[in-house]
VOPAGU-2260 file (C-alpha; in pm, 1 decimal, decimal comma):
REM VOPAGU-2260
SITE   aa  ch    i         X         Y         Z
SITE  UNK   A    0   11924,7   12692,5   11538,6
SITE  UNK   A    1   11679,9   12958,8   11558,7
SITE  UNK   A    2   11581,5   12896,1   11197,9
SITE  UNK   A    3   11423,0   12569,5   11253,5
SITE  UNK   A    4   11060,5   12509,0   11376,6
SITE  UNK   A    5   11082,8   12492,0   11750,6
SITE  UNK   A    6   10905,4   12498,4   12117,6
SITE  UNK   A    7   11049,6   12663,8   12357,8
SITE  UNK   A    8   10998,0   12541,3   12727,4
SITE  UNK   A    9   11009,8   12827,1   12954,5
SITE  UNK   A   10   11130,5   12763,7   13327,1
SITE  UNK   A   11   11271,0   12850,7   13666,6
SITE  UNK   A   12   11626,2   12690,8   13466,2
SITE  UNK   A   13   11585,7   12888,0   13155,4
SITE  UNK   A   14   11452,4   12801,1   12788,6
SITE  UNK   A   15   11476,8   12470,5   12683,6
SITE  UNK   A   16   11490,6   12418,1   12311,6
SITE  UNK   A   17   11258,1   12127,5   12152,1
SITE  UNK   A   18   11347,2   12109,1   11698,3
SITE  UNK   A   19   11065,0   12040,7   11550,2
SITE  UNK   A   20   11242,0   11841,9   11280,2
SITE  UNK   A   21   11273,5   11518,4   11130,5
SITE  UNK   A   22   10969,0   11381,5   11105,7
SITE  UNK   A   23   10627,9   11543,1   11010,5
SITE  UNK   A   24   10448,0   11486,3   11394,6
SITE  UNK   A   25   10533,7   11429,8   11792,2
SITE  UNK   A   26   10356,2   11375,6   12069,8
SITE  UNK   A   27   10381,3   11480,3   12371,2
SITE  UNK   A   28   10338,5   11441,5   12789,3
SITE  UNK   A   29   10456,1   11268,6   13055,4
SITE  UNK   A   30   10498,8   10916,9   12968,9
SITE  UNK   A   31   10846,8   10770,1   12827,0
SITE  UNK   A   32   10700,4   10682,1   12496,7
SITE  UNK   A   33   10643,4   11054,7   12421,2
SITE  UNK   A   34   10892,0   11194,7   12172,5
SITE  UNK   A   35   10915,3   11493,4   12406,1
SITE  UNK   A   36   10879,6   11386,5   12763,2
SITE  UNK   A   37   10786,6   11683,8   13001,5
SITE  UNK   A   38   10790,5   11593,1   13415,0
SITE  UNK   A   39   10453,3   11779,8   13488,5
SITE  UNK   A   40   10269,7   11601,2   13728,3
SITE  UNK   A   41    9984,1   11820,6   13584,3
SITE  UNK   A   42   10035,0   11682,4   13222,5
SITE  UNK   A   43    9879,8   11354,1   13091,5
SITE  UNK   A   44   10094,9   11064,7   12990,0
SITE  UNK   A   45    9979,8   11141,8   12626,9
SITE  UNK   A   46    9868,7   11488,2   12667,8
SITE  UNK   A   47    9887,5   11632,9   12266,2
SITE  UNK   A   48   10043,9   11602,8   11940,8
SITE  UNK   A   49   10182,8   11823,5   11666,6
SITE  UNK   A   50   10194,8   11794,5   11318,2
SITE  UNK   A   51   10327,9   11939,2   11024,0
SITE  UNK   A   52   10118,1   11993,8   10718,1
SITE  UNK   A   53   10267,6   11976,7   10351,4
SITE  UNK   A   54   10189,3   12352,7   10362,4
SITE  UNK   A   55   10446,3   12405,5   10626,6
SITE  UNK   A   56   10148,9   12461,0   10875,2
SITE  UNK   A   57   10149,0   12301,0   11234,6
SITE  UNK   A   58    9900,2   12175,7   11394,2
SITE  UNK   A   59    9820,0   12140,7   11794,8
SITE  UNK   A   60    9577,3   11852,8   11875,8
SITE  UNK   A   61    9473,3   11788,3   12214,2
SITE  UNK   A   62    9479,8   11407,6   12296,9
SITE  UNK   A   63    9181,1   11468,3   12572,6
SITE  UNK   A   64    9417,1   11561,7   12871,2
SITE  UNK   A   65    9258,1   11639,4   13200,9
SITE  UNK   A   66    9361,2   11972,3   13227,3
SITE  UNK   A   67    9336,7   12101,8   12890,3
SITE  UNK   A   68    9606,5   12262,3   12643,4
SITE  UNK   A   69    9587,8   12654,5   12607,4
SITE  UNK   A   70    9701,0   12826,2   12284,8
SITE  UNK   A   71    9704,6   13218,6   12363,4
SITE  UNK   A   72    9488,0   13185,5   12664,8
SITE  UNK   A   73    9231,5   12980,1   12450,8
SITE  UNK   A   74    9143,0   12559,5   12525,3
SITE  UNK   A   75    9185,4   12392,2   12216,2
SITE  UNK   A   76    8889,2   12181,4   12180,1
SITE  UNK   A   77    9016,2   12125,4   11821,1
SITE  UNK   A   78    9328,1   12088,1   11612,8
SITE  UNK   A   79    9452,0   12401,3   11622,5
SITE  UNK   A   80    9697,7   12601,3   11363,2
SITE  UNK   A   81    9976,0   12719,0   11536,8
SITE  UNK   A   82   10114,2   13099,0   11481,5
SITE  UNK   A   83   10473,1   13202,2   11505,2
SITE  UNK   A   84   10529,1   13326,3   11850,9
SITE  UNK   A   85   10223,5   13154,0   11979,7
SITE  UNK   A   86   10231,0   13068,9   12380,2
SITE  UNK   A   87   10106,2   12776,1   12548,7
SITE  UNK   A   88   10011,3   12602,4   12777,8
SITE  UNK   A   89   10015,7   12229,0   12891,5
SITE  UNK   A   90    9936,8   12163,9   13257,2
SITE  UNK   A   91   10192,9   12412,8   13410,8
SITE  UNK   A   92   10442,1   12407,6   13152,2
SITE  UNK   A   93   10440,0   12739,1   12931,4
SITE  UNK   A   94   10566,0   12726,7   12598,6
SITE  UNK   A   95   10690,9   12934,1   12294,1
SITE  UNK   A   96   10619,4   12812,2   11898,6
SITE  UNK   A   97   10828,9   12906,2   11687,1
SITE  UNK   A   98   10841,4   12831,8   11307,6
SITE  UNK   A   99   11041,8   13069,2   11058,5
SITE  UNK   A  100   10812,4   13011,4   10766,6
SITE  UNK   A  101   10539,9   13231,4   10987,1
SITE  UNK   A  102   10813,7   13492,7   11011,3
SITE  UNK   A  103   10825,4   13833,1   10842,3
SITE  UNK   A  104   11055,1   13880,5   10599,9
SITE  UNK   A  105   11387,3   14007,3   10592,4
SITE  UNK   A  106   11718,1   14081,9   10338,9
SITE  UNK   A  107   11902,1   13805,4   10461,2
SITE  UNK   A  108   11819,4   13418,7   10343,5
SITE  UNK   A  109   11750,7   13214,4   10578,5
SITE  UNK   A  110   11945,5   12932,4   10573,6
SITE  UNK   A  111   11809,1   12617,7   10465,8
SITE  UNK   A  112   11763,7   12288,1   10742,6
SITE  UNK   A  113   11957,4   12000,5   10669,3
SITE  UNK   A  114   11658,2   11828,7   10840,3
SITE  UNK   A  115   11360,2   11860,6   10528,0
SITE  UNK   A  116   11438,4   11720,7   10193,4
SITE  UNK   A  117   11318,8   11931,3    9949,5
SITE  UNK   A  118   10943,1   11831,8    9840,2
SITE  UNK   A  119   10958,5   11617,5    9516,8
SITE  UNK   A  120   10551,9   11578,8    9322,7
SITE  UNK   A  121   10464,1   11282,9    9189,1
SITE  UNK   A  122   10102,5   11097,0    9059,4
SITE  UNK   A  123    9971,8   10835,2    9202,7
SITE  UNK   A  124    9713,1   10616,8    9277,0
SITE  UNK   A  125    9538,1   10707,5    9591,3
SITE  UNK   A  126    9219,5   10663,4    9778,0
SITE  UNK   A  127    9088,0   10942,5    9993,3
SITE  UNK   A  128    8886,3   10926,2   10344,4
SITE  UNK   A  129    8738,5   11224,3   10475,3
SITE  UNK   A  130    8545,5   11137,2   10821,6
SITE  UNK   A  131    8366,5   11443,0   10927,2
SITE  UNK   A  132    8170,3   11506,2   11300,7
SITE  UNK   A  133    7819,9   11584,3   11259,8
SITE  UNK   A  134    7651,3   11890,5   11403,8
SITE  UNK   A  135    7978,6   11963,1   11572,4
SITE  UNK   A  136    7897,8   12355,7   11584,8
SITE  UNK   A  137    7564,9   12258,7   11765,7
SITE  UNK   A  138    7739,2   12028,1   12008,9
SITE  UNK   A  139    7988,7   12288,3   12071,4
SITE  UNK   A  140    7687,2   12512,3   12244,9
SITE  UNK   A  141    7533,1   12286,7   12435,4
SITE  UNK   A  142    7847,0   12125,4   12580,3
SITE  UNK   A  143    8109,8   12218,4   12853,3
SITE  UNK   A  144    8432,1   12305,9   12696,0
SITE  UNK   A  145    8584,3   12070,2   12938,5
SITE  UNK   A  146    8418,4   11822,2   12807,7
SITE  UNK   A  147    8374,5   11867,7   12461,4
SITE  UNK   A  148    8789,5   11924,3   12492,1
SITE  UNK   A  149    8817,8   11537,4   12620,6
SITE  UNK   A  150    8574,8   11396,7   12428,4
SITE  UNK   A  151    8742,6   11531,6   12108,0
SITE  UNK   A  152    9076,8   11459,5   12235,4
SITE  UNK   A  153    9004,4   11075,5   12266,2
SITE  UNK   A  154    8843,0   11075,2   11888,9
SITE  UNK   A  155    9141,7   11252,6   11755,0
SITE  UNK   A  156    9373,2   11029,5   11928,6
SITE  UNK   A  157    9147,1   10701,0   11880,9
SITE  UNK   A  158    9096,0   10806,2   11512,7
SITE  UNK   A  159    9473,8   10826,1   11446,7
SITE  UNK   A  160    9523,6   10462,1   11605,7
SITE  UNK   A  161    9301,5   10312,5   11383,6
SITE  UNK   A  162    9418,8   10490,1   11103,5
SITE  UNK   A  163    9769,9   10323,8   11196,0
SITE  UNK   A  164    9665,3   10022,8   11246,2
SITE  UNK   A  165    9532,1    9975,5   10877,7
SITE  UNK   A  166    9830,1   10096,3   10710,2
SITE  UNK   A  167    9812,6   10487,9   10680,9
SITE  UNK   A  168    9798,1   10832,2   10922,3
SITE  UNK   A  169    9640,3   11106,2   10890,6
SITE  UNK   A  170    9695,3   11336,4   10672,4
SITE  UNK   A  171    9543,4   11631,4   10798,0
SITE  UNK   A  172    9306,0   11762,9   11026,3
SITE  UNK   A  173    9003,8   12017,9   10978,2
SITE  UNK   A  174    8833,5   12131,5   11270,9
SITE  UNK   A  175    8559,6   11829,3   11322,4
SITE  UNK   A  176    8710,1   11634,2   11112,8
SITE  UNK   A  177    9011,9   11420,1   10915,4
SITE  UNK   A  178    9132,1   11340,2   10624,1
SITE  UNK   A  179    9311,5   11002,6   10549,2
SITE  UNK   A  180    9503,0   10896,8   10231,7
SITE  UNK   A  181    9601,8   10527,8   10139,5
SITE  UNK   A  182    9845,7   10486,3    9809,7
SITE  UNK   A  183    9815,7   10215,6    9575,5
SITE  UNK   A  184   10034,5   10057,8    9315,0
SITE  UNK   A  185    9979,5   10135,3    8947,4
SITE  UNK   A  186    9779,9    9749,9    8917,0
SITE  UNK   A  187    9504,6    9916,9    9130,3
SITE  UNK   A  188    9338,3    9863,3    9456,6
SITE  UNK   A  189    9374,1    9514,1    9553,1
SITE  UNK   A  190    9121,1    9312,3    9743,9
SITE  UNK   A  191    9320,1    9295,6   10028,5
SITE  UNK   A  192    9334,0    9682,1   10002,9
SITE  UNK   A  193    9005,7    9773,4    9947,2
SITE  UNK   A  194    8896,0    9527,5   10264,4
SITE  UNK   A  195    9137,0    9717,3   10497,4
SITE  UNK   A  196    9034,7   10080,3   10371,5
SITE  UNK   A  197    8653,7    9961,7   10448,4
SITE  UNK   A  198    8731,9    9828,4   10816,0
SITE  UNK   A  199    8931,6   10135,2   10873,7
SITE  UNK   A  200    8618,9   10317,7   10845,1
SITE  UNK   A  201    8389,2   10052,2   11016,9
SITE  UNK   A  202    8634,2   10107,8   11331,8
SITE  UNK   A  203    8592,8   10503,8   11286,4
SITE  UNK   A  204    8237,0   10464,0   11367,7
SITE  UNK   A  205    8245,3   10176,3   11627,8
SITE  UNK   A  206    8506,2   10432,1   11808,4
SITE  UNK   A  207    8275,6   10713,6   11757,3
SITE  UNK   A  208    7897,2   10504,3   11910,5
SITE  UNK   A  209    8196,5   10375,8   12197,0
SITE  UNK   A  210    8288,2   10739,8   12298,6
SITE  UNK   A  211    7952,4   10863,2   12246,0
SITE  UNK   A  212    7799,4   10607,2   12488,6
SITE  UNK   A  213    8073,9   10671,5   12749,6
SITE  UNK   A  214    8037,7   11069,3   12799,8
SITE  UNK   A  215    7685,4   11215,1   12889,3
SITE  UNK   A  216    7649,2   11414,3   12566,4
SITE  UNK   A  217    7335,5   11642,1   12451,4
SITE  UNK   A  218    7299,7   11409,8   12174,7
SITE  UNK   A  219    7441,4   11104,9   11987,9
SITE  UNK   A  220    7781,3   11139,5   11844,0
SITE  UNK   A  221    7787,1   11079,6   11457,9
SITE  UNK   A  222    8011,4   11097,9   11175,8
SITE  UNK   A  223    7999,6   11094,5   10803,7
SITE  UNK   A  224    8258,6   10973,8   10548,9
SITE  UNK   A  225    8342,7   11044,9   10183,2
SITE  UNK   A  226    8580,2   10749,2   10014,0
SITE  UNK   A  227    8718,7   10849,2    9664,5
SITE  UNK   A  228    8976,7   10683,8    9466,8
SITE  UNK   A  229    9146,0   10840,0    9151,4
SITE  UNK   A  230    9501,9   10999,0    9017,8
SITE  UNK   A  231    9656,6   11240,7    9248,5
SITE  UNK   A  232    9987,8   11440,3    9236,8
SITE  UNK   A  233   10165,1   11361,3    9535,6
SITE  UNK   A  234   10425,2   11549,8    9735,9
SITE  UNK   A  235   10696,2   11362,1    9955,1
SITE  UNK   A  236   10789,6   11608,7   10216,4
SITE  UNK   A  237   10942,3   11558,3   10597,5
SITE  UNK   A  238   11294,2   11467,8   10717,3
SITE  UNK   A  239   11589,5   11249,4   10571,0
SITE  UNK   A  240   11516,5   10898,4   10613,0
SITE  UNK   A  241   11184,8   10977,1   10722,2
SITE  UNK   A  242   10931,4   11149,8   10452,9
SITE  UNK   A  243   10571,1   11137,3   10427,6
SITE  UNK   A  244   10350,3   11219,7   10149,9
SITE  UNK   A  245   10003,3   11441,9   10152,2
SITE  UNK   A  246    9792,8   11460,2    9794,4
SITE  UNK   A  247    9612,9   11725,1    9631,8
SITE  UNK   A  248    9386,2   11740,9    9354,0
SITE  UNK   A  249    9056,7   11693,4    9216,1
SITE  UNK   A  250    9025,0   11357,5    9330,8
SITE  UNK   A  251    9077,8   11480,1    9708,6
SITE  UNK   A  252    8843,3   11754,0    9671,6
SITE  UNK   A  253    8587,2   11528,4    9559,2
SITE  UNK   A  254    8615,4   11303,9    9908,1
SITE  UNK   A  255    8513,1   11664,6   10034,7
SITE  UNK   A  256    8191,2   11697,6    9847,8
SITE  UNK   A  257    8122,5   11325,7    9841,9
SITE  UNK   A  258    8111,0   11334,6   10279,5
SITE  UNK   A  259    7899,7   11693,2   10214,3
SITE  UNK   A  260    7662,5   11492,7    9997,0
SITE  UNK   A  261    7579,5   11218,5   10252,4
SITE  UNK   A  262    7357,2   11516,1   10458,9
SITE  UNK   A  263    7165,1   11562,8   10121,0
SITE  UNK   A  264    7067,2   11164,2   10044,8
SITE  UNK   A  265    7021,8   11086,4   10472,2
SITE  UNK   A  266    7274,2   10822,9   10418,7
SITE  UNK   A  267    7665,0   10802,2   10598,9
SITE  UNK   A  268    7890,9   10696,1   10377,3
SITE  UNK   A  269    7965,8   10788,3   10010,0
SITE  UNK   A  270    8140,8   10660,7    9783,1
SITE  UNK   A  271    8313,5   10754,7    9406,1
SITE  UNK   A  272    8268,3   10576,1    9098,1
SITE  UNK   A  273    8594,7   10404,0    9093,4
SITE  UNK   A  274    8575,9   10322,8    9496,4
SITE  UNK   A  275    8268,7   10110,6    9418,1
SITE  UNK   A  276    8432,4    9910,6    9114,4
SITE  UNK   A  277    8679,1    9797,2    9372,2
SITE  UNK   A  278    8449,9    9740,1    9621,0
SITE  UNK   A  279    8231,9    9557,3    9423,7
SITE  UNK   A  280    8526,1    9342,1    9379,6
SITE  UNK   A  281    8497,4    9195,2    9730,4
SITE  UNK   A  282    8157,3    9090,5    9639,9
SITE  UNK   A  283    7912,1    9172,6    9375,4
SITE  UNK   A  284    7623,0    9195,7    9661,2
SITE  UNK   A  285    7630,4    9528,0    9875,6
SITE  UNK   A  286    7437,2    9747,3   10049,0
SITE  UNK   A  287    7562,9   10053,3    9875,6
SITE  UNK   A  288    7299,5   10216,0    9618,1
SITE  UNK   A  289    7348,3   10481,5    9293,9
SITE  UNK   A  290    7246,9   10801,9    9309,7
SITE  UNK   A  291    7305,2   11128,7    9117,6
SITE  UNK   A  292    7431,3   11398,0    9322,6
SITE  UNK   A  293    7505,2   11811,8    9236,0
SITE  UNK   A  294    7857,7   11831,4    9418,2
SITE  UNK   A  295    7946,8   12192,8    9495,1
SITE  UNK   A  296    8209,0   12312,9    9232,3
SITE  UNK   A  297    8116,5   12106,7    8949,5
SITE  UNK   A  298    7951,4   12144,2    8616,2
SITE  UNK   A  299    7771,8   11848,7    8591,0
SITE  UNK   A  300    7582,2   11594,8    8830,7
SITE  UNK   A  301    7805,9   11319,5    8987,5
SITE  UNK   A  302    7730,7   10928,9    9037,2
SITE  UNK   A  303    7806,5   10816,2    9390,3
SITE  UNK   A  304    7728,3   10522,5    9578,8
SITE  UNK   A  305    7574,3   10579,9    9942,5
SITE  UNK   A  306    7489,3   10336,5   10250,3
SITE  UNK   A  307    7413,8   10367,3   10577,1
SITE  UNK   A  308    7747,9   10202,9   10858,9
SITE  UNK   A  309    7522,1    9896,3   10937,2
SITE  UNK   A  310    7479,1    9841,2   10592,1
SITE  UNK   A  311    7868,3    9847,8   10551,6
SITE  UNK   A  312    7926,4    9639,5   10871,8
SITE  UNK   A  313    7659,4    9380,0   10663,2
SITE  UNK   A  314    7845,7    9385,1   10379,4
SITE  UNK   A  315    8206,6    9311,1   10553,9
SITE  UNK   A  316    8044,8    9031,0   10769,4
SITE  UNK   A  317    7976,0    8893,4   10446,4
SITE  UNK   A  318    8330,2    8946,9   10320,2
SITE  UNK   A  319    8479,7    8814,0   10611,4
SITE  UNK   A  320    8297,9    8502,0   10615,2
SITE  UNK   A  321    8417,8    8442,7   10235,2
SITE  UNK   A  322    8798,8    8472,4   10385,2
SITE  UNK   A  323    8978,8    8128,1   10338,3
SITE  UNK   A  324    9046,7    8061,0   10730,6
């Protein structure tokens, strides 16, 4: 048992053992609906979640709890990678990760989990949202870590909703920011599609002005996005009976530098060449104009498409007043 990715829960009655398997995340706190329920009246109902990266990394992401989580004495503000042996924290819990792939070598194998299928790499058809925090280093000095700990927290967890509710997850998280991946069939992105990719992101920001008008903050909370669409090889990784897939490839790096390039033209949101053929596909009339961009890491110049969220909340009222009832 040892050999599988694991928390240990240290108490006054011992160790108790929590797999990290089957599945690629799991929340936890005090409520029922956690998959790891911990009685600590100090603990949140939803106090944090962990997830497993195709890389075999783990992630801890605070869901905004009141009293913080601690990895190695630190408050993790952010999604945080998680170290073999690492200790922490929730409420007065302590804790113990443990994940054998952070391990140092030795002469015996380890033996294989029955619990991960082995990762299988296919291409697909895949569009790419990156949704990055602006100025997040300078809000990080001017704000409490308390603070900036729950008001992170609730945009992690808020962000992840939404991202549910329009037919994905997340697929990984990067310090300020997140990275979502929707697959398509090999017809392309259907209306329907590129509609629900489009309020996924109109959410993101309504979430964002919500949070940023409820907490007394230095400044306005912002974010930027990147939406790319393109031929990705795919890997299915996780559990039996319950994989998930994460993408790599030029077309996600190029959601990267598309959401880097929205700081150059002043504008929030841009898009890649094939995004906006499907978009335009809702309706010829948008909001979103060309330019010619230098993305970091390529040769030549790029074509992107860039607006501003209220003109993408324009362009979906008109949409969604073309939508038979």
């Amino acid at each position: 048992m040892q050999h599988t990715p694991h928390l240990l829960i240290i108490g006054d009655g011992g160790k108790n053992y929590l797999p990290l398997v089957g599945k690629n995340y799991w929340t936890l706190g005090r409520s029922d609906d956690n998959n790891f329920v911990i009685r600590d009246r100090w603990i949140s109902r939803n106090h944090a979640i962990l997830q497993r990266m195709e890389s075999g990394e783990f992630y801890l992401i605070d869901l905004g709890s009141r009293n913080g989580s601690f990895v190695n004495g630190r408050r993790a503000t952010i999604p945080i990678t998680l170290e073999n042996g690492d200790q922490i924290i929730f409420g007065q819990t302590e804790m113990e990760f443990h994940s054998p792939s952070n391990r140092p070598e030795v002469d015996e194998p380890e033996p294989e989990s029955e619990d991960f299928t082995a990762t299988l790499t296919v291409r697909r058809l895949i569009s790419v949202m990156v949704v990055d925090i602006r100025d997040f280093t300078v809000l990080t000095r001017q704000l409490d870590e308390r603070l900036l700990s729950e008001v992170m927290g609730r945009w992690f967890r808020e962000a992840g909703e939404i991202v549910r509710e329009h037919g994905t997850w997340v697929d990984k998280y990067i310090g300020d920011a997140i990275m979502v991946v929707w697959f398509h069939g090999a017809q392309g992105v259907s209306s329907k599609e590129m509609l629900q990719i489009c309020s996924a992101l109109r959410a993101l920001h309504r979430t964002t002005e919500a949070l940023s008008n409820a907490y007394p903050l230095p400044f306005p909370l912002r974010v930027g996005a990147g939406l790319n669409t393109g031929y990705a090889m795919v890997g299915n990784t996780g559990g039996s009976g319950n994989s998930d897939y994460t993408a790599l490839g030029d077309t996600v790096n190029a959601a990267f530098r598309l959401e880097s390039s929205t700081k150059q033209l002043g504008m929030d949101i841009a898009l890649g060449e094939t995004t906006y053929k499907y978009l335009s596909q809702l309706h010829r009339e948008n909001n979103f104009e060309q330019h010619t961009v230098d993305l970091k890491g390529y040769d030549t110049p790029t074509i992107t498409y860039a607006s501003t969220f209220a003109g993408l909340n324009t362009f979906l009222e008109t949409v969604e007043g073309l939508q038979p009832e």
